[in-house]
C-alpha positions as CSV (number, residue, x, y, z in Angstrom):
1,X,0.0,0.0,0.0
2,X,1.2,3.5,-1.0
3,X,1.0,6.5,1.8
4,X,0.6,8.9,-0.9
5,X,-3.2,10.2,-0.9
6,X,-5.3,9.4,-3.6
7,X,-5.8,12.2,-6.0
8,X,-9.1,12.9,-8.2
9,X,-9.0,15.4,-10.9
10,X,-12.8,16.8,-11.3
11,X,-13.0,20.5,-11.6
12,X,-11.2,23.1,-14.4
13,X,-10.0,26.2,-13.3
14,X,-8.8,27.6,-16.0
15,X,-8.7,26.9,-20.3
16,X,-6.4,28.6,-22.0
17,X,-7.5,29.3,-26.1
18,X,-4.0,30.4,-28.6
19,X,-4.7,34.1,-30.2
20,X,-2.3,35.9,-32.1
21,X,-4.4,39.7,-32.0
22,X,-4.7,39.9,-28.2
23,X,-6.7,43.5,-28.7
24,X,-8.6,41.8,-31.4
25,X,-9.7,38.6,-29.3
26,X,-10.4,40.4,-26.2
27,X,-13.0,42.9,-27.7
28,X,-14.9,39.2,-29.7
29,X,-14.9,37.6,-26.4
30,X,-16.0,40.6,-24.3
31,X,-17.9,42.5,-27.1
32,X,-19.2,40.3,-29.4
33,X,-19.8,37.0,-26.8
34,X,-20.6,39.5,-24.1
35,X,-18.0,37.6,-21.2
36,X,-17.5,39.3,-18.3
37,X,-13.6,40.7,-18.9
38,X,-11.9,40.1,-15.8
39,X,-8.4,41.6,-16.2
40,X,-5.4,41.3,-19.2
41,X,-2.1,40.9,-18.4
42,X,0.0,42.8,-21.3
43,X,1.2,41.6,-23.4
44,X,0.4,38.2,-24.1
45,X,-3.0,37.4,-21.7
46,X,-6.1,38.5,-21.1
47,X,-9.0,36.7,-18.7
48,X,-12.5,36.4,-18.5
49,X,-15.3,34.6,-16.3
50,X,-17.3,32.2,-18.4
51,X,-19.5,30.9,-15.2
52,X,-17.0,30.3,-12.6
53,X,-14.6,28.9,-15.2
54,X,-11.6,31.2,-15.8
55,X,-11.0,31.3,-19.9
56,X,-7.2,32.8,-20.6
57,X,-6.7,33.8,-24.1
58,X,-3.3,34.5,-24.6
59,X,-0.3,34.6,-27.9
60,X,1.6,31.3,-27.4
61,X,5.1,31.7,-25.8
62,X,6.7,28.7,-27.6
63,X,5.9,27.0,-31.4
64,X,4.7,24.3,-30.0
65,X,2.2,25.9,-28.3
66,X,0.7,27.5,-31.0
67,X,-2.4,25.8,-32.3
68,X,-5.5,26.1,-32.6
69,X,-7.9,25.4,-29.5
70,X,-10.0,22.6,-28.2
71,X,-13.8,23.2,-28.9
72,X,-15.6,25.4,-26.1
73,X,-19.0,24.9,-25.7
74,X,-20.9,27.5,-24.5
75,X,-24.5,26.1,-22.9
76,X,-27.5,28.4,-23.8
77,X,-30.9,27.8,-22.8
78,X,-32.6,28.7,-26.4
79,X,-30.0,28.1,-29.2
80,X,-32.2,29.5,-31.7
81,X,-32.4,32.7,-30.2
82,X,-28.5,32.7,-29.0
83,X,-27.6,31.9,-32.7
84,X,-29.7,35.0,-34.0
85,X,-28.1,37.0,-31.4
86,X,-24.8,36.6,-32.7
87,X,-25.2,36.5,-35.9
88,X,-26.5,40.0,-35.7
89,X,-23.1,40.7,-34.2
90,X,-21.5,40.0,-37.0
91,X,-20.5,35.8,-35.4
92,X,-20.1,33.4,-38.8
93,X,-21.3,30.2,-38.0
94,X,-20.0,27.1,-39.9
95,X,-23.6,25.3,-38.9
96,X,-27.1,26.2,-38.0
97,X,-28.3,25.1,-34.8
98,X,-29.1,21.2,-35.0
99,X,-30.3,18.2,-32.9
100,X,-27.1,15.8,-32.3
101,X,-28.2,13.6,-30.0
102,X,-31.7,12.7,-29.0
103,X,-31.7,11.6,-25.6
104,X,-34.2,10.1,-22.8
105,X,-34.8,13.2,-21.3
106,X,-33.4,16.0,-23.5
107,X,-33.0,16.8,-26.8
108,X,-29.1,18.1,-27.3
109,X,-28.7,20.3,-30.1
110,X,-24.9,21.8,-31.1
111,X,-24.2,25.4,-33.3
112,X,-20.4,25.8,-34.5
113,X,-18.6,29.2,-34.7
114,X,-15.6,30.8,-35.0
115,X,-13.8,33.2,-32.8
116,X,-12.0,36.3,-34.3
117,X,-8.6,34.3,-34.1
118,X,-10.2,31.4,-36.0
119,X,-10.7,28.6,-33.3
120,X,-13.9,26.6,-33.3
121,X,-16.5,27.4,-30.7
122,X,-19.7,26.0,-30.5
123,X,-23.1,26.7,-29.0
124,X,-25.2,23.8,-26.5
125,X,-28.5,23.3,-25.8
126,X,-30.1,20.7,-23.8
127,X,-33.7,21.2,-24.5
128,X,-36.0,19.2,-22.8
129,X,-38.5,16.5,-24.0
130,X,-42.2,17.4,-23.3
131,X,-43.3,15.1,-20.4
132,X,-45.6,12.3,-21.5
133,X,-49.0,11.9,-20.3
């Protein structure tokens, strides 16, 4: 047996997305997305609150760092209207909102976009199935 404790990874504190336009990225997320800016660290970071979840967009420090990011999703309680939203900010999405996955209690439907550095982002729904009578 091992004295070492037992360690369980099970909540993010941070995501980090690669932007090379730090000015450019910061007034998407906090303009365009509408996330609450929570302070940038010149040069190379800047930080918002997405929920409790720190997001970090900052200019890679090393080439092999620089890549494009995973996919965020953002959860949104009507896609449809979400998707409209930013589109009239000028957001290009690569797909209308769709259904994904039909599941026993929810319907999960899925929007892709891109951020003004390029990286995918998508919006999530979970809408729920009408109880049966």
């Amino acid at each position: 047996m091992s004295d070492e404790p037992n360690i369980s990874l099970s909540q993010i504190g941070q995501i980090s997305v690669n932007v090379h336009d730090l000015a450019r990225a910061v007034v998407f997320y906090k303009q365009t997305l509408g996330l609450k800016h929570l302070f940038t660290g010149p040069p190379k970071m800047a930080f918002f609150d997405c929920g409790g979840i720190r997001l970090m967009l900052a200019i890679p420090e090393r080439p092999d760092l620089d890549h494009p990011s995973s996919i965020l999703y953002f959860k949104v309680a009507d896609i449809e209207h979400a998707h409209k939203f930013l589109t009239s900010r000028g957001v290009h999405f690569e797909t209308k909102p769709m259904l994904v996955a039909p599941m026993a209690t929810h319907d999960l439907w899925l929007a892709e976009f891109r951020d003004s550095e390029n990286n995918v982002l998508a919006l999530m729904c979970e809408k729920p199935k009408a109880a049966k009578s």
